[in-house]
C-alpha positions in Angstrom: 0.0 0.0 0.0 1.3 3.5 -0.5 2.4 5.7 2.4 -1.2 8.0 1.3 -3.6 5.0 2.7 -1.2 2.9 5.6 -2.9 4.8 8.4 -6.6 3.9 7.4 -5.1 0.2 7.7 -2.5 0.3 10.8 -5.3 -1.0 12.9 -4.3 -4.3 11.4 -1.5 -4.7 12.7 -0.7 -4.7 16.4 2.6 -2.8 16.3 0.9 0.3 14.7 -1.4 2.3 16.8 -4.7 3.3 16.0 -6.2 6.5 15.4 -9.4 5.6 17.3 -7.0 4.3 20.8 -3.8 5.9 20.2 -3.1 2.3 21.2 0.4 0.5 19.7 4.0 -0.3 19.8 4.6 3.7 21.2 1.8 3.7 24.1 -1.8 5.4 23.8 -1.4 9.1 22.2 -2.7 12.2 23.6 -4.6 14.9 22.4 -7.9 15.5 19.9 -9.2 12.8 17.2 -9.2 14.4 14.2 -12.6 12.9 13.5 -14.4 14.4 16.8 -13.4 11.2 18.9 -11.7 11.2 22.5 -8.2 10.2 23.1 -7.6 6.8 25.1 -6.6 8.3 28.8 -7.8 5.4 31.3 -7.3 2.3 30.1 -4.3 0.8 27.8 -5.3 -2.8 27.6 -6.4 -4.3 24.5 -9.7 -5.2 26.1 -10.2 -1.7 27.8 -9.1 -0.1 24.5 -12.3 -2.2 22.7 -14.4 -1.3 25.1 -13.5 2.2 24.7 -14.0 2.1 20.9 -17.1 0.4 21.7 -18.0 3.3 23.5 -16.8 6.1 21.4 -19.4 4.0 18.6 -22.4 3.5 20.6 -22.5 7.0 21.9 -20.4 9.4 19.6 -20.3 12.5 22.0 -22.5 14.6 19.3 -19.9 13.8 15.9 -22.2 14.2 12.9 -21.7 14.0 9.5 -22.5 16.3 6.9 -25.3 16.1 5.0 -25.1 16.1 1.4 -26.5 18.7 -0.9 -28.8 16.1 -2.4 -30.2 12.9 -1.8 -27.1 10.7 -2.9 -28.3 7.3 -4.7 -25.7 4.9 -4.9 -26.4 1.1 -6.1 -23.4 -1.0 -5.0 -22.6 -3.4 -7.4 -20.4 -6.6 -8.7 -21.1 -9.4 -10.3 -18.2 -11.5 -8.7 -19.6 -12.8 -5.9 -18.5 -13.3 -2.6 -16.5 -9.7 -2.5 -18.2 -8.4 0.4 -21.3 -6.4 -1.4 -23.9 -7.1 0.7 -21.9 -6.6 3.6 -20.4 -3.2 2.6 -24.0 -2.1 2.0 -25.4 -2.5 5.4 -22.5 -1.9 7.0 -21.7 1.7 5.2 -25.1 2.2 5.6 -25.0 1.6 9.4 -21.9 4.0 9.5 -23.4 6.5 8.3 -26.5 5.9 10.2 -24.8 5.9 13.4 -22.8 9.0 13.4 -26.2 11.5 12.2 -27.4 10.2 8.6 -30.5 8.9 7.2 -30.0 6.1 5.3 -32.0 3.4 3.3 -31.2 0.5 1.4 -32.9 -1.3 -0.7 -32.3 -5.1 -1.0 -32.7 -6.0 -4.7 -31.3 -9.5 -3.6 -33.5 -12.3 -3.6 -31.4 -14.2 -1.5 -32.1 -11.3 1.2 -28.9 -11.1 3.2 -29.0 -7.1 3.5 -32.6 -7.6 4.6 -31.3 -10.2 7.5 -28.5 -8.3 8.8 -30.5 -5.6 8.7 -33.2 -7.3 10.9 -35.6 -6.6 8.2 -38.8 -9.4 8.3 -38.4 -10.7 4.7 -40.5 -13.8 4.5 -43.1 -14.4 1.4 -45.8 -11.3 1.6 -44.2 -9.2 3.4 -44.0 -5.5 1.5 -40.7 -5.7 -0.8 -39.0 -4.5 -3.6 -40.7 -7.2 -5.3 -43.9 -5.6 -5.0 -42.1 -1.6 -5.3 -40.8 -3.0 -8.9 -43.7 -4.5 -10.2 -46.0 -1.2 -9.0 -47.9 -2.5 -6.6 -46.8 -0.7 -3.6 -45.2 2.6 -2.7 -41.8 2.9 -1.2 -43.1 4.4 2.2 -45.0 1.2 2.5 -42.4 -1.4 2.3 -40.0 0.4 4.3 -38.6 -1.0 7.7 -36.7 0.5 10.7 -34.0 -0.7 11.7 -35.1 -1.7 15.5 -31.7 -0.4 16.7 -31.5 2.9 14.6 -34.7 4.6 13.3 -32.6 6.5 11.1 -31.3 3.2 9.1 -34.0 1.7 7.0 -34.5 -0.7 4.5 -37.1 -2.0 1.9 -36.1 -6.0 2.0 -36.0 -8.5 -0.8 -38.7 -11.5 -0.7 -38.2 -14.8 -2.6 -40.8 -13.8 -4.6 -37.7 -11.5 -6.0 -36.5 -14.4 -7.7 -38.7 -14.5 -10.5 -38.9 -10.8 -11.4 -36.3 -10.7 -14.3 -38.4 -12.9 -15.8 -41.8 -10.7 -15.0 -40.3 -7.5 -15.7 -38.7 -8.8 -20.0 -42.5 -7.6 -20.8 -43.3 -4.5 -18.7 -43.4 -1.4 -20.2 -40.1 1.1 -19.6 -38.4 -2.3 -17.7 -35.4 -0.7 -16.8 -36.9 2.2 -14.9 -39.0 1.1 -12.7 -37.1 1.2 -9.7 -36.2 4.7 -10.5 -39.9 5.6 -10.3 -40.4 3.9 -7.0 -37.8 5.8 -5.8 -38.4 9.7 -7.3 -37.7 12.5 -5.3 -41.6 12.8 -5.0 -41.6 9.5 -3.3 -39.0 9.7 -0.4 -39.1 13.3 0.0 -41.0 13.1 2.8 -38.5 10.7 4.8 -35.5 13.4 4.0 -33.1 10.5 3.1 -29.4 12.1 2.8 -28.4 8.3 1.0 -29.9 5.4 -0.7 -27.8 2.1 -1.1 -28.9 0.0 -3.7 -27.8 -3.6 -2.7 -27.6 -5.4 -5.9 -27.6 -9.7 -6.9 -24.0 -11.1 -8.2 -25.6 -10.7 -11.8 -26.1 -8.1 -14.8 -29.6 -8.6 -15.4 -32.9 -6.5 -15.0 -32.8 -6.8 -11.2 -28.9 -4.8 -12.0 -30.1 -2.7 -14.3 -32.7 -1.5 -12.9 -30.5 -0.3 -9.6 -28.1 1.7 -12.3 -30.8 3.8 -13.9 -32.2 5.0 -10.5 -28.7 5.6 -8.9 -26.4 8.5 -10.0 -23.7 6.9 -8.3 -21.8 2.9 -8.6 -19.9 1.6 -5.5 -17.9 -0.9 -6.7 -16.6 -3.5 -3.3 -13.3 -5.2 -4.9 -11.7 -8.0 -2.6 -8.3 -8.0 -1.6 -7.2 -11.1 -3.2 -6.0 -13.1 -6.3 -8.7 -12.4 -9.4 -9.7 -9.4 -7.5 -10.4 -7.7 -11.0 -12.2 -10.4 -12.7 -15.2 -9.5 -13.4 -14.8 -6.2 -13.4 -14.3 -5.2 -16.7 -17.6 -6.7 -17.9 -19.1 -4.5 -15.0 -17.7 -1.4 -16.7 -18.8 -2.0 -19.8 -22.4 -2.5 -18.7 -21.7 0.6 -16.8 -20.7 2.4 -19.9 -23.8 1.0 -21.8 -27.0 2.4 -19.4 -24.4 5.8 -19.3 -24.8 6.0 -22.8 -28.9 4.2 -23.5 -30.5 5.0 -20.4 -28.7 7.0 -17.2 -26.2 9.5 -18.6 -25.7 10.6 -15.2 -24.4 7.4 -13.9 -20.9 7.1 -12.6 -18.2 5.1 -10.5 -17.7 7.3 -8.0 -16.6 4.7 -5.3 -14.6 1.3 -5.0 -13.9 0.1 -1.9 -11.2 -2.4 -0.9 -12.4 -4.9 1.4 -11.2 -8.4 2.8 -7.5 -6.9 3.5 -4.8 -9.2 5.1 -2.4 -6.4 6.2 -0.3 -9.7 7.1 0.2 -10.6 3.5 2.1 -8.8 0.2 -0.7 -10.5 -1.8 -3.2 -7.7 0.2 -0.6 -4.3 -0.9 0.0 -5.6 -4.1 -4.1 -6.0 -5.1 -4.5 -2.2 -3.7 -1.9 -0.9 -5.5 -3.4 -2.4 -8.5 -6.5 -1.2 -8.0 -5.8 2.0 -7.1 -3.7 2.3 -10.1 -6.5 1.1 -11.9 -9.6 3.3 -10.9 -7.4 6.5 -9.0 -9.2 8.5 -6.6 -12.7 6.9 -6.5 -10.6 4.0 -4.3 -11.2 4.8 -0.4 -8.4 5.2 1.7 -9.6 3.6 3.8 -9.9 -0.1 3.4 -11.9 -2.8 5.4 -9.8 -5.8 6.9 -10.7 -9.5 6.9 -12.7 -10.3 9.7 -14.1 -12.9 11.9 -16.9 -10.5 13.4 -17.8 -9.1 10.3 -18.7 -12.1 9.1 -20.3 -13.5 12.3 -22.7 -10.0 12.7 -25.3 -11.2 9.8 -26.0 -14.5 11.6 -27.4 -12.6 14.7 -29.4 -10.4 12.2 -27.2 -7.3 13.1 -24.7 -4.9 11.2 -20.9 -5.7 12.4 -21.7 -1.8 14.3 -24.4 -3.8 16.4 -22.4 -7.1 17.1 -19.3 -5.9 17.7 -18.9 -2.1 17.5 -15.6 -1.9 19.0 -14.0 -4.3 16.9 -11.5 -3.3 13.6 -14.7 -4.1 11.3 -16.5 -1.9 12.8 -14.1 0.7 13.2 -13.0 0.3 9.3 -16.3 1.0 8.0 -17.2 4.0 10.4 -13.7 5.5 8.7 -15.1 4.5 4.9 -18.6 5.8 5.9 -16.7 9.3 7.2 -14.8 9.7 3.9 -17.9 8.4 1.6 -19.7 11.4 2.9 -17.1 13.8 3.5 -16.8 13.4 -0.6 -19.0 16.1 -2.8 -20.5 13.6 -5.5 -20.5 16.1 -7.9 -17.0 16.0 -7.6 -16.4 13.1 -9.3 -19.8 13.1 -12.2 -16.9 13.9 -14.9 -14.8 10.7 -14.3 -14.5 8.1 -17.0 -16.2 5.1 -15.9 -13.2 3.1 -17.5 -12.2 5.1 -14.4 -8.2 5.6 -14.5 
């Protein structure tokens, strides 16, 4: 990794110390957190340094994020699976939810998992984005709290999701339908500062239905061998709603997950990457973990499970610099993207 991002990743490694503690090889640090949290002063143990953390999460003193100008739509999408898309969606989306932000993601996933780990009641007839696509229902109705955070909500995914590519090949104006569902006219009265568009590992209608009513593409990348693969037939599909049906849309994200700070396999991946796509890469990047991948099995967000934990911690510092960027920002960037 280069020296730009190795602090948004030192909590990997136990030598380094972490921004959040001021815990490492040198002792905790003193003085102000330059994102609003407090410096470690009481306790220096590993334990009492998570529990601290876990603290700092749970109750962040007043730290807020700023809103953005307008509604920001993003879907997050890639067609390799297993990357870590469905768990970058409710856990950015927790983030952001956490420290001031009102949030809603919509679970375009049959298989549900955003809707579980967001504690979302998803069995067959519940309100869904089954029924939002096919017109049935507005978007108000199908939406769910989050029982932890009324300011985190979701409209699940139903099985009944499974058979809507097929259903939607002969409705009229397929590919905008979830665009409709979710106009400015329909979720103005929740004042939603971000939509996440959780997306199935495929490019069909279900996909391209989340491109046309996002602005914005998130694109999760593993930190492993093939890491790319895939990719390029994303960007191309990318490139062909820009040009037929959403000239608007744009990568303006790619997040690195799965990182193994222990490994060169992990640098080499992000240096390719960010070589790759530039500036829309994070800086920060969110480590392999055992909690993260534990949180969706208790129907929770890895922020609910285990918020002290470097999970947790990694995504509160992607959801800080996700929303500290302007979108419009980055609207002129090729989506060949570097």
């Amino acid at each position: 990794m280069s020296g730009e991002s190795t602090n948004h990743v030192s909590r990997e490694t136990p030598a380094s110390v972490s921004r959040e503690t001021g815990v490492g090889s040198g002792g905790p640090t003193r003085g102000a957190d330059p994102y609003g949290y407090s410096p470690m002063t009481t306790d220096d143990t590993p334990i009492g340094a998570a529990a601290q953390r876990a603290s700092q999460v749970l109750h962040p003193s007043g730290v807020s994020l700023p809103k953005p100008k307008h509604r920001r739509v993003l879907t997050i999408a890639n067609q390799k699976g297993g990357v870590g898309k469905t768990t970058t969606a409710v856990n950015l989306a927790a983030a952001l939810a956490i420290q001031g932000l009102s949030v809603l993601v919509v679970d375009l996933d049959p298989q549900g998992n955003a809707s579980t780990a967001l504690g979302a009641e998803h069995t067959s007839g519940t309100p869904s984005s089954y029924e939002l696509l096919l017109g049935e229902i507005a978007a108000v109705d199908a939406i769910q709290k989050n029982p932890k955070n009324p300011r985190l909500m979701c409209i699940p995914a139903t099985i009944d999701l499974a058979g809507a590519e097929i259903e939607l090949v002969s409705m009229v104006a397929r590919e905008g339908r979830l665009k409709t569902a979710l106009s400015d006219s329909a979720l103005d009265e929740l004042d939603l500062d971000f939509v996440l568009i959780d997306c199935p590992p495929s490019l069909g209608l279900l996909t391209v239905n989340a491109m046309v009513a996002a602005s914005e593409v998130l694109i999760p990348i593993q930190c492993e061998y093939y890491a790319l693969e895939g990719v390029g037939q994303l960007l191309r599909n990318i490139e062909l709603v820009q040009a037929h049906l959403n000239p608007a849309l744009h990568v303006s994200t790619v997040i690195l997950t799965m990182y193994d700070g222990r490994t060169k396999l992990a640098d080499q991946v992000a240096d390719e990457v960010r070589s790759h796509f530039g500036g829309a890469v994070l800086k920060s990047v969110i480590p392999r973990s055992v909690k993260v991948s534990e949180a969706p099995g208790y129907g929770m967000t890895v922020l609910d499970y285990d918020p002290g934990s470097r999970g947790a911690m990694s995504y509160l510092d992607a959801g800080r610099e996700m929303a500290a960027r302007d979108a419009s920002e980055r609207a002129g960037t090729e989506v060949s993207g570097a």
